[in-house]
C-alpha positions as a LaTeX table, in Angstrom:
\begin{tabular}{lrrr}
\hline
Residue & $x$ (\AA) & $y$ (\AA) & $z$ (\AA) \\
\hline
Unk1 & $-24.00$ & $-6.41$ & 4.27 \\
Unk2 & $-21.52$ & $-6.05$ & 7.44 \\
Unk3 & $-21.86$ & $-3.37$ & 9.61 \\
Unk4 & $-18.50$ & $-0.79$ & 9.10 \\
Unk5 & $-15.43$ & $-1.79$ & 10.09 \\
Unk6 & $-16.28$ & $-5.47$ & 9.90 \\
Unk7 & $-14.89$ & $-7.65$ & 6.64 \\
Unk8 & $-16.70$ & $-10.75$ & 4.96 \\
Unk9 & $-15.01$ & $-12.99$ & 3.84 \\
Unk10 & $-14.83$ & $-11.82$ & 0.40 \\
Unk11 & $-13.45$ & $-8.23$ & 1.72 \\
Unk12 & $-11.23$ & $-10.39$ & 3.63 \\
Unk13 & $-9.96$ & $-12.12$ & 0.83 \\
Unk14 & $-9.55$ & $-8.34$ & $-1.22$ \\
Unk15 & $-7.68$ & $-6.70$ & 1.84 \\
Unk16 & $-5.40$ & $-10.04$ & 1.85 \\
Unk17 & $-4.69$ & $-9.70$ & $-2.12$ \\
Unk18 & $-4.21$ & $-6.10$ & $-1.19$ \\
Unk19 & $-1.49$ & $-6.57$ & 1.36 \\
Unk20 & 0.00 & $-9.45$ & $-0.75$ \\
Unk21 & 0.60 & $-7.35$ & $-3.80$ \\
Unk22 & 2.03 & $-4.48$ & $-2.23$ \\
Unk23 & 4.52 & $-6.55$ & $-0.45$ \\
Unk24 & 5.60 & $-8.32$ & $-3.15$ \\
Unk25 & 6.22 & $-5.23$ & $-5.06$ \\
Unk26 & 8.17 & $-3.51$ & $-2.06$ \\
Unk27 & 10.24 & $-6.86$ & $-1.93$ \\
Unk28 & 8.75 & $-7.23$ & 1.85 \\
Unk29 & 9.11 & $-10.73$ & 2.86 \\
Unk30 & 6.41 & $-12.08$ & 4.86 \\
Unk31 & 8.33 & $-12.26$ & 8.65 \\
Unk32 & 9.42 & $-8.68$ & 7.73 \\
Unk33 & 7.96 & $-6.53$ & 10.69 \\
Unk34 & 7.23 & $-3.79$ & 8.20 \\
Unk35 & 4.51 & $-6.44$ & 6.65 \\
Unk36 & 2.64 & $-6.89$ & 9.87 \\
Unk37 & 3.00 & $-2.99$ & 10.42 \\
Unk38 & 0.85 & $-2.55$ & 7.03 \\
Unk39 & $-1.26$ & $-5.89$ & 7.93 \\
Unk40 & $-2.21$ & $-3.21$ & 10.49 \\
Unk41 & $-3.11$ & 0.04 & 9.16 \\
Unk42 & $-4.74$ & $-1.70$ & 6.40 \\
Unk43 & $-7.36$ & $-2.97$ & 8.61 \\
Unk44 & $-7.60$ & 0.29 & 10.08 \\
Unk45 & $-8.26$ & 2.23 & 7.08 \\
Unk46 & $-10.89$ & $-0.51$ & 6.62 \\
Unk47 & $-12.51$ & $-0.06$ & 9.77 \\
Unk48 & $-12.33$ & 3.91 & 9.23 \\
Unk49 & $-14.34$ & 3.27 & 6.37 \\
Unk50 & $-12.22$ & 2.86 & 3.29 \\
Unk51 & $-12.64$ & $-0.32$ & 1.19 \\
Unk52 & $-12.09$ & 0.90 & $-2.06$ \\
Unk53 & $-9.35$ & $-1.42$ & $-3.19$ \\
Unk54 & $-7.71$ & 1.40 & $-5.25$ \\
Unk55 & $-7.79$ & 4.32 & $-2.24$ \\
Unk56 & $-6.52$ & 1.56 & $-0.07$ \\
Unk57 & $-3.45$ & 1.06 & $-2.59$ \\
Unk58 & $-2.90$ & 4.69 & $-2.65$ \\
Unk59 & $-2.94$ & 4.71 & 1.16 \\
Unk60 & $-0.57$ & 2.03 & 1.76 \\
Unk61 & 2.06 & 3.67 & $-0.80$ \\
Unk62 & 1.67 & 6.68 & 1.12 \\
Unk63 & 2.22 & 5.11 & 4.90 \\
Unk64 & 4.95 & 3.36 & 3.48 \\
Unk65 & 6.68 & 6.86 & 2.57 \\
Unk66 & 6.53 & 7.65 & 6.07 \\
Unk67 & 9.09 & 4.87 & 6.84 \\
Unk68 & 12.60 & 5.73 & 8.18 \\
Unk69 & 14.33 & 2.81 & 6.95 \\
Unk70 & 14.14 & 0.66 & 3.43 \\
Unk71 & 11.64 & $-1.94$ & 4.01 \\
Unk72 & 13.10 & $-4.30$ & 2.31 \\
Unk73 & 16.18 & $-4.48$ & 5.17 \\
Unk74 & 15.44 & $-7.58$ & 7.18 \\
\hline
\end{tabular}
């Protein structure tokens, strides 16, 4: 077990597949700033202490919201 906040590589691996999936379903390409942006406060909800996979899901739809512009514009 890792202390909190720290991923193995398996958690790695889950935060990655995470990230991927939500990008590709937002039609984020992976130079888009808005990818690096959620890279970001995925590993902070992490390190806060959430690593469900499906509350980190939920999370990222919900920062996403927040965004002024259409992610998707390169």
């Amino acid at each position: 077990m890792t202390p909190r906040g720290i991923a193995d590589a398996e958690q790695l691996a889950t935060l990655t597949r995470i990230l991927d999936d939500y990008c590709e379903q937002a039609g984020i390409e992976g130079s888009h700033p808005a990818r690096e942006h959620l890279a970001r406060r995925l590993i902070a909800l992490f390190s806060g202490g959430i690593d469900s996979p499906d509350d980190l899901r939920m999370a990222l739809h919900s920062i996403s919201k927040d965004f002024q512009t259409d992610l998707r514009v390169v």
